[in-house]
C-alpha positions in Angstrom: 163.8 -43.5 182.2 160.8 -41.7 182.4 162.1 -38.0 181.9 163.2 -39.3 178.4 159.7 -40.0 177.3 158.2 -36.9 178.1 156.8 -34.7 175.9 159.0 -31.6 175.3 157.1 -28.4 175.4 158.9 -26.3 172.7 159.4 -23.1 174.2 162.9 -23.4 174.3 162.7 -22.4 170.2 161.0 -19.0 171.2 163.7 -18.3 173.4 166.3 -19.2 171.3 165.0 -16.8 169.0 165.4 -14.1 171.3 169.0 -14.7 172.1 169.4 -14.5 168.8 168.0 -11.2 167.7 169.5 -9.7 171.0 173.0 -11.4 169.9 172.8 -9.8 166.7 171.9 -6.4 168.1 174.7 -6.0 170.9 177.1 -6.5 168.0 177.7 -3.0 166.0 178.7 -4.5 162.3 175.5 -7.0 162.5 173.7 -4.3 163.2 174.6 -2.4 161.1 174.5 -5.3 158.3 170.8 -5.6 159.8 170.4 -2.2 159.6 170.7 -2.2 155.9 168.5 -5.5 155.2 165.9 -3.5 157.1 166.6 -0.2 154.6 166.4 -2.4 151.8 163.1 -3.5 152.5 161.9 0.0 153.2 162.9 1.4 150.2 161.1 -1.2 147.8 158.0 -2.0 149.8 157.3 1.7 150.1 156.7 1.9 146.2 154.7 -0.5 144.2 156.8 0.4 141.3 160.0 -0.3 142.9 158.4 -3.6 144.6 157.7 -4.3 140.8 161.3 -3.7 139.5 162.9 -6.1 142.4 160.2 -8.5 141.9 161.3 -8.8 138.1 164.9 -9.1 138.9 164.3 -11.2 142.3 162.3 -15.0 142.1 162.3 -14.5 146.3 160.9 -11.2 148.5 162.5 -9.4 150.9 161.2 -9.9 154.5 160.5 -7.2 157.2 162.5 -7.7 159.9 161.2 -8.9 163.3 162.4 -8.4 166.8 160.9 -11.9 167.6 160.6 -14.1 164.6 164.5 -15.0 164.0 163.8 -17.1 160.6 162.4 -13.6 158.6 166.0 -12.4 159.1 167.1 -15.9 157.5 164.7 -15.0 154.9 166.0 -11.6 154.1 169.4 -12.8 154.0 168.6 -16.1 152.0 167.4 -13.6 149.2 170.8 -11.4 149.5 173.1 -14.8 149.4 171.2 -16.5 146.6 170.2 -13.4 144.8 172.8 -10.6 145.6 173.2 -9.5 141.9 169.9 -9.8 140.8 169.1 -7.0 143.3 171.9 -5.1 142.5 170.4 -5.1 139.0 167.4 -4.1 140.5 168.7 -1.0 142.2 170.8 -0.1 139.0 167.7 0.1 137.2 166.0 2.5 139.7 168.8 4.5 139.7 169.0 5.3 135.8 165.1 4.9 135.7 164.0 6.3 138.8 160.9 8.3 139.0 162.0 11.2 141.2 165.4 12.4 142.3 164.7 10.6 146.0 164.2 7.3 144.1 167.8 7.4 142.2 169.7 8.6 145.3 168.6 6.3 147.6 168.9 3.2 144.9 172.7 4.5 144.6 173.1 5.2 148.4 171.9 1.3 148.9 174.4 0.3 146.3 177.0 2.0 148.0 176.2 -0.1 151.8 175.9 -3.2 149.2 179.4 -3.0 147.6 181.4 -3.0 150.9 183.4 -6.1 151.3 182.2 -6.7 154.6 178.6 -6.5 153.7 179.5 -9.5 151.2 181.7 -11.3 153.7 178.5 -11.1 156.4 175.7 -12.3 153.9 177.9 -15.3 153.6 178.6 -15.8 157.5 174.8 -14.8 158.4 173.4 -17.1 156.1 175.4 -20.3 157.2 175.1 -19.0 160.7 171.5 -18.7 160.5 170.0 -22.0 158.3 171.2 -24.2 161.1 169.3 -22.2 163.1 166.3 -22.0 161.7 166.5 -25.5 161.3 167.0 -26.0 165.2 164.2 -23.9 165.7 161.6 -25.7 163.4 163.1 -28.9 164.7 162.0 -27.9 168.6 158.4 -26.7 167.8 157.8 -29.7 166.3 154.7 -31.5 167.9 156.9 -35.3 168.7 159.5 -33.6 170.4 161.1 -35.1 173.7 163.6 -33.8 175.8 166.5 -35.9 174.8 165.8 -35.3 171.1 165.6 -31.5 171.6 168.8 -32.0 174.3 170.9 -33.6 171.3 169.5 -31.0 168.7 170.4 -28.1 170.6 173.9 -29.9 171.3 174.6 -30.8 167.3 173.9 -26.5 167.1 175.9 -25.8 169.8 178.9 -27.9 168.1 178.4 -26.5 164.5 178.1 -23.0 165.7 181.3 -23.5 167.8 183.2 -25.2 164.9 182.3 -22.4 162.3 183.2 -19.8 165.4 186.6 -21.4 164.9 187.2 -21.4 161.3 185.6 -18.1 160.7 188.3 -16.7 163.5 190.6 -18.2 161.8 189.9 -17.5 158.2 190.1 -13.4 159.7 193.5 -14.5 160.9 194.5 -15.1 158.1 193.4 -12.1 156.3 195.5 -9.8 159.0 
């Protein structure tokens, strides 16, 4: 049919991107996990010296977050799963070596909001939540596109996402 060899224009991706960042937000313990990706970044960009510690310990940067790019919270949270010690390390060092008293009790304050269980437990679920997202998204602003292709991409995300819903629920079942 003719509908099937139509171009698709790819904003569908930006909108997806957005239901994503307002998803996140409308739930309080993603924001909050957000909210300390976001600190994170705030306390080592604003110092070249601390950027210079992390960057010693860490091989990948932290990302600013952005209300309408989805993939630089992948990014931030790629560097957490991958890298979580290394930046615990990081923070360590800042907080026996810090320059100033603000320096060292922010670095343990960060370390604090690091070592909760839950903020473990949602680096793991954001990560494998988000990667097939970001690869959805890169997927529909690509330039060959059509409308079934994007129509079976967005359904092969919709089934993942709905199959990790499940064993995620019941994984928390099983832990109460």
């Amino acid at each position: 049919c003719w509908v099937c060899l139509g171009v698709f224009l790819p904003g569908s991706a930006d909108s997806s991107n957005l239901v994503g960042v307002y998803a996140a937000d409308a739930c309080l313990s993603a924001s909050n996990y957000f909210g300390v990706l976001h600190s994170l970044y705030n306390y080592f960009s604003r110092s070249t010296s601390r950027w210079e510690v992390l960057q010693k310990h860490v091989p990948l940067t932290l990302k600013a977050e952005s209300k309408t790019r989805w993939s630089a919270r992948l990014e931030s949270v790629e560097v957490l799963f991958k890298h979580l010690h290394k930046i615990f390390l990081a923070l360590d060092e800042l907080c026996t070596n810090g320059s100033t008293p603000e320096t060292k009790t922010e670095a343990k304050t960060l370390i604090g909001q690091m070592k909760d269980f839950q903020f473990s437990v949602l680096t793991s679920f954001w990560y494998s939540v988000l990667k097939p997202i970001d690869r959805a998204n890169k997927f529909l602003q690509g330039k060959d596109v059509t409308v079934d292709r994007a129509m079976r991409n967005i359904q092969g995300l919709r089934n993942l996402l709905s199959s990790k819903k499940k064993t995620w629920l019941c994984q928390l079942a099983l832990v109460h």
